[in-house]
N, C-alpha and C positions, 0 to 999 in steps of 0.2 A: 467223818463226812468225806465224801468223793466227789470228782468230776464225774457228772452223769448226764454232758451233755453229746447231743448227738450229732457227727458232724456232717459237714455239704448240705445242710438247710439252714437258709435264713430266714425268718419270717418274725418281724414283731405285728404288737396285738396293741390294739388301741387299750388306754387306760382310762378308766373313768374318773369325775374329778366329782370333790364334793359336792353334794347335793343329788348328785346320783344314788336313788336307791339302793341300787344292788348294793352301796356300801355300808349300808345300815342293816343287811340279812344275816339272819345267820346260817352258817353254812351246814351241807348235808356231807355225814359222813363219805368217802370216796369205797368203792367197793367193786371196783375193776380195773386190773393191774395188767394193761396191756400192752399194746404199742400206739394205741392212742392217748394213755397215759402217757407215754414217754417222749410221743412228739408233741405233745403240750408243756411238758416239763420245759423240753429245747427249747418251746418257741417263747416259754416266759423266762428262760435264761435270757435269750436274745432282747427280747422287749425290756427288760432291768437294767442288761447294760449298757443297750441302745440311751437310755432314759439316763445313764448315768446313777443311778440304783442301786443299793445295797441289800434289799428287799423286794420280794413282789408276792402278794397274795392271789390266789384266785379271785375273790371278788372283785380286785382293783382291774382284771381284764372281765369280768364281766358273767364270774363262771362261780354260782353258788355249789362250791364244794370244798372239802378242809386241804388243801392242799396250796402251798408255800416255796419258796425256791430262795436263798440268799446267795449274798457274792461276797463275801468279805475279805477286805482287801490284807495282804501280807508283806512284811518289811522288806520282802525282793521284790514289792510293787508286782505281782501277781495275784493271782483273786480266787478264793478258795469258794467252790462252788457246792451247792447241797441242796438237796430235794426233800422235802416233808411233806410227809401224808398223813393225815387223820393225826397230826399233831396235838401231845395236853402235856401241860406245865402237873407233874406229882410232887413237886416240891421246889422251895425257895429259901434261898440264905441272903443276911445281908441287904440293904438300900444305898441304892445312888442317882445322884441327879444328872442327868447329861442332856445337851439340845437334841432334838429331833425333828427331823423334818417326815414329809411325806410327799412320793411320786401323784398322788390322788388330791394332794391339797399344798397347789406347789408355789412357793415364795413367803410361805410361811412357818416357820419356825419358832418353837417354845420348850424351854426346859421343862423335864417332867421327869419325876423321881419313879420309880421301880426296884424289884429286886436287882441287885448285880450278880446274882449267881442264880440258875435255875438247872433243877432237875425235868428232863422232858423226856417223855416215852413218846411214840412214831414207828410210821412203815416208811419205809423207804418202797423207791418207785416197784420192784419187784413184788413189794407187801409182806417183806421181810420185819420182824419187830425187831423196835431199837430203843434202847436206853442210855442217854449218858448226861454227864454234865455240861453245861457251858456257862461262860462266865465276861464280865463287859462287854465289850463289844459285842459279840454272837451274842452272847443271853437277853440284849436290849434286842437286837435287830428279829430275833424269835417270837419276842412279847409283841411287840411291835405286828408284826404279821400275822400271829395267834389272836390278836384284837380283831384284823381284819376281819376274821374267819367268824369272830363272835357279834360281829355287826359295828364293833368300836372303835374310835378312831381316838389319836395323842390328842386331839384336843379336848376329849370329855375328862382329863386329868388336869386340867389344868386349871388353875385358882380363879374364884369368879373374878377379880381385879383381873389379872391376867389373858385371861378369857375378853373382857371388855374392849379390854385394850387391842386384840386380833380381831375381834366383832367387825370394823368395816371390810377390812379383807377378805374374810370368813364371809361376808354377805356377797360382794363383789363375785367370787367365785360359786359363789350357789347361783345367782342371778345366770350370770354366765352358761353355766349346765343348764339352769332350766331353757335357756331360747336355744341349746344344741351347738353352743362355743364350749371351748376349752382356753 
């Protein structure tokens, strides 16, 4: 993974918050690898960790296509940046449980098990193919994002006790999107 952001623009992009459809679609392959491509990528760098973010999908700004950007953060407290395109999980090793939250469904947080290690193929922004492994952290914050992209969100994993128990807050903020708050 590389920094592939582009510098002397800044521009973040409003995120949509649950209950907003576009977060429930599923996305269309991407299939133009340009420089509009690439100043969206920058501008959902910028919007992720304007937002404080470790993930951002295209749906969550409002743009049905497979495309992803993560920041994950490194022991010298610098942030390892990375662009997916037309992102799919070919393979998984391994379960583990960790909390997760989400910039689309914010102030709430639930453990939710997943593979710890995934195999993912990808283009990267040029529309070059890539294969490789990632594992904790990066392999959660991928899944995490690849959900987006398939209409699904952390909370449809999550145990129906569990689930009840987030139900008013979950309501609060659907309420909220539908009158056009955040």
């Amino acid at each position: 993974m590389s920094d592939e952001s582009a510098p002397g623009r800044d521009m973040t992009l409003n995120i949509h918050i649950l209950g907003d459809p576009v977060l429930r679609q599923r996305t269309r392959a991407v299939e133009t690898f340009d420089e509009g491509l690439q100043t969206l990528v920058h501008d959902m760098y910028e919007t992720m960790l304007e937002a404080d973010g470790i993930g951002l999908a295209a749906p969550q700004i409002g743009i049905e296509q497979r495309l992803l950007v993560v920041g994950i953060p490194l022991d010298d407290d610098s942030v390892k940046l990375a662009a997916f395109v037309n992102p799919e999980i070919v393979a998984t090793r391994d379960r583990c449980t960790m909390e997760e939250g989400c910039l689309s469904i914010p102030g709430i947080r639930a453990d939710v098990e997943r593979p710890s290690r995934i195999q993912l193929k990808w283009q990267d922004i040029d529309g070059s193919e890539r294969k490789a492994w990632f594992e904790d952290l990066e392999a959660r914050v991928l899944q995490h994002e690849i959900d987006h992209l398939d209409g699904k969100l952390f909370i449809d994993y999550l145990k129906p006790e569990d689930r009840a128990a987030l139900q008013p807050a979950i309501t609060r903020l659907q309420e909220l999107q539908g009158r056009g708050g955040k």
